[in-house]
C-alpha positions as CSV (number, residue, x, y, z in Angstrom):
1,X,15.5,11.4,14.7
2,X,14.4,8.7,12.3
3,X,16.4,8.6,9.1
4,X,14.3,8.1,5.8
5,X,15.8,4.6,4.0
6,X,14.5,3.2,0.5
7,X,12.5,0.2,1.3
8,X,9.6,-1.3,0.4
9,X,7.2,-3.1,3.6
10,X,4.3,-5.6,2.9
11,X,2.4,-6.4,5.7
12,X,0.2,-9.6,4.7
13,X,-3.4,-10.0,4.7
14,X,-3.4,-12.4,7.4
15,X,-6.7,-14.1,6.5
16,X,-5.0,-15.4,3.3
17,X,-1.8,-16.3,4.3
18,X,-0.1,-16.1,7.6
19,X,3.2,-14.9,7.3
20,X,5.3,-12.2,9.2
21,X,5.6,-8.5,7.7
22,X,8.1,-8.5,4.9
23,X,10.3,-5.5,4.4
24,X,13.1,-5.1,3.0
25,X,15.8,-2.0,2.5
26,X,17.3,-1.8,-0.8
27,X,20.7,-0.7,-0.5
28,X,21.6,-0.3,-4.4
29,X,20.8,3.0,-6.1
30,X,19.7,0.3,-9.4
31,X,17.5,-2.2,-6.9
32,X,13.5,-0.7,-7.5
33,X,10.9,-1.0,-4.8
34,X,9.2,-3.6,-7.5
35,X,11.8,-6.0,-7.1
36,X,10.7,-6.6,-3.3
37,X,7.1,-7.2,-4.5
38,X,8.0,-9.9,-7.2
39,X,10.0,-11.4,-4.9
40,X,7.7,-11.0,-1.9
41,X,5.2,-12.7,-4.8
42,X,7.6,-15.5,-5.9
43,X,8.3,-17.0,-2.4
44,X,4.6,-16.9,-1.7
45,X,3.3,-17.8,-5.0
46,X,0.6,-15.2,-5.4
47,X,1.2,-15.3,-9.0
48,X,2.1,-11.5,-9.8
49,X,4.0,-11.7,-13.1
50,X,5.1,-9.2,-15.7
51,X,2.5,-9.8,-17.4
52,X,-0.7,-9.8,-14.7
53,X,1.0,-6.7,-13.2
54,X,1.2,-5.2,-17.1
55,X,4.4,-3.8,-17.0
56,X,7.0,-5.1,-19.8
57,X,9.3,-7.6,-19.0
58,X,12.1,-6.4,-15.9
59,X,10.0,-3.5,-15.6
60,X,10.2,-3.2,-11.3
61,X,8.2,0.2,-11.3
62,X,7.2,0.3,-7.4
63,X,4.0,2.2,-8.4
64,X,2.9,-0.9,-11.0
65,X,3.8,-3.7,-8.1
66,X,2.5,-1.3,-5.4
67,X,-1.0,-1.1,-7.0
68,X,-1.2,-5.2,-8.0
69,X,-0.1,-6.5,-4.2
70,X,-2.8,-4.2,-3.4
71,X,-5.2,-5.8,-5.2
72,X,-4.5,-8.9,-3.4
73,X,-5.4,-7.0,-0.3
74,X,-1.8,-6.8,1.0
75,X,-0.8,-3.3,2.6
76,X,2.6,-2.2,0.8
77,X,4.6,0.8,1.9
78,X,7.1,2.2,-0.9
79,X,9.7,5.0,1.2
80,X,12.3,6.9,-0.3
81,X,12.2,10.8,-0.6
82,X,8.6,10.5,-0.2
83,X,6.2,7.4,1.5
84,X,3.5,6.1,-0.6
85,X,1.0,3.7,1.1
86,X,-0.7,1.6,-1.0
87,X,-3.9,0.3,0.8
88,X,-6.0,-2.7,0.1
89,X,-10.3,-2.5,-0.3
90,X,-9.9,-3.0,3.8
91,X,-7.1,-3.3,6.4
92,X,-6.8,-6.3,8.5
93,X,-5.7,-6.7,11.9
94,X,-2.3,-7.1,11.6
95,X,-2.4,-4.2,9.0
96,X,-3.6,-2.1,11.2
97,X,-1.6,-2.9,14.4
98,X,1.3,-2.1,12.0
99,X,0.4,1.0,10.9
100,X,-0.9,2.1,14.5
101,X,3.0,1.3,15.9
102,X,4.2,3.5,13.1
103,X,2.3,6.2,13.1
104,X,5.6,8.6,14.1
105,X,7.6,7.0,12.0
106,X,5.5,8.1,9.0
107,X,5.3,11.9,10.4
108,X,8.9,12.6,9.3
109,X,7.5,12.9,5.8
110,X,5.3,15.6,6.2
111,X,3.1,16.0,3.0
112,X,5.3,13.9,1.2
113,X,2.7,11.0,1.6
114,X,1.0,9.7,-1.2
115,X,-1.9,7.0,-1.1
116,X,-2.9,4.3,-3.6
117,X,-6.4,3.8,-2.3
118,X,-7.9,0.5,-4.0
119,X,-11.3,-0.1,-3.6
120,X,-14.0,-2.7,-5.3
121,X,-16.9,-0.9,-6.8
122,X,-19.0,-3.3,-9.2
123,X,-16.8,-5.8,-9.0
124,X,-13.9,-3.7,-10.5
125,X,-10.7,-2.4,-9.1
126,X,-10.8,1.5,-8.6
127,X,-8.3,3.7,-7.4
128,X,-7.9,6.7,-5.2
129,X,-4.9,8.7,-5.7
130,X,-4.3,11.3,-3.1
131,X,-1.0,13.2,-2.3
132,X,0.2,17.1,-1.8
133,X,-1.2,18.2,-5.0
134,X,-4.9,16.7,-4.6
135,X,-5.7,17.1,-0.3
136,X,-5.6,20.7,1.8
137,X,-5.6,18.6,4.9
138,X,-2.2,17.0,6.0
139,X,-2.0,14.1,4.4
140,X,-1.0,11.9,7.2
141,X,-4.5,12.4,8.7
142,X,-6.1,11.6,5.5
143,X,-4.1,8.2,5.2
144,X,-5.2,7.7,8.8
145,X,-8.8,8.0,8.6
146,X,-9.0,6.1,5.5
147,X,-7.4,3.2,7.2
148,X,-10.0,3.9,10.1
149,X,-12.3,3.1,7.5
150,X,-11.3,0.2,6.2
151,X,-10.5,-1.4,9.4
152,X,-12.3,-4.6,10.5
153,X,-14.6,-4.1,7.3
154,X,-14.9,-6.4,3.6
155,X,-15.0,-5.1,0.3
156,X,-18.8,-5.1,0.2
157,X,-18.9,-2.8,3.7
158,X,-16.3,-0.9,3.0
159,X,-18.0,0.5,-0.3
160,X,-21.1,-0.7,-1.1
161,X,-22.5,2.9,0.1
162,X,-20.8,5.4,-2.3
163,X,-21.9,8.2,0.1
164,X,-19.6,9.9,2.0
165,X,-16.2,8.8,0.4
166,X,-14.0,11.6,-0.5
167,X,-13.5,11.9,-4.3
């Protein structure tokens, strides 16, 4: 049986910057699952601050950092109790393999999934928030064919048809 651990895993979008999956467990009830993200950030320089992510100053909320390493179409995955998957406009190769691999790792949440789905409509940032409360299907298929989706695709296939996305 696979024990759930408080971590946070990037796994780079490898047609920006080539670098190995970063995760990392935090062991201290205080450390937050932002504090792996401005880290993750500061050794790369992506540039994430207090400031760009909007969150006042040593503010770590894992949700804020989840959501803003998104954006830079870096995959993060926040466990603890529950796993939240926070997916980029579209999932890259290495993404993919990743989460493929994993796939029974993830099924020891059961519907204590959530998804952070950002996607580039009109040049903006949008987000799709799904988890027990918003999806009758199990959410682990959910996650899984919206990563289908987003697979191989850019921003512009991925969503410049509207139709069919589920809202």
């Amino acid at each position: 049986m696979i024990r759930k651990t408080r971590e946070m895993i990037i796994i780079p979008d490898e047609t920006q910057i080539h670098l190995p999956i970063y995760r990392k467990e935090l062991l201290i009830k205080e450390e937050r699952h932002g504090h792996v993200v401005k880290d993750f950030s500061d050794t790369y320089h992506l540039g994430l601050t207090f400031e760009t992510v909007q969150v006042e100053e040593e503010n770590y909320n894992g949700y804020q950092w989840g959501k803003a390493i998104a954006k830079l179409g870096h995959l993060a995955i926040q466990k603890d109790d529950t796993v939240v998957f926070y997916l980029p406009s579209f999932i890259t190769e290495q993404q993919y393999q990743y989460l493929k691999k994993h796939r029974r790792e993830f099924l020891i949440y059961k519907n204590k999934i959530g998804i952070v789905d950002i996607y580039i409509e009109e040049n903006q940032f949008l987000i799709d928030e799904l988890d027990e409360t918003t999806v009758e299907e199990r959410l682990i298929d959910v996650l899984y064919d919206r990563i289908e989706s987003k697979y191989g695709k850019t921003n512009e296939e991925n969503y410049e048809k509207k139709e069919g996305r589920k809202r």
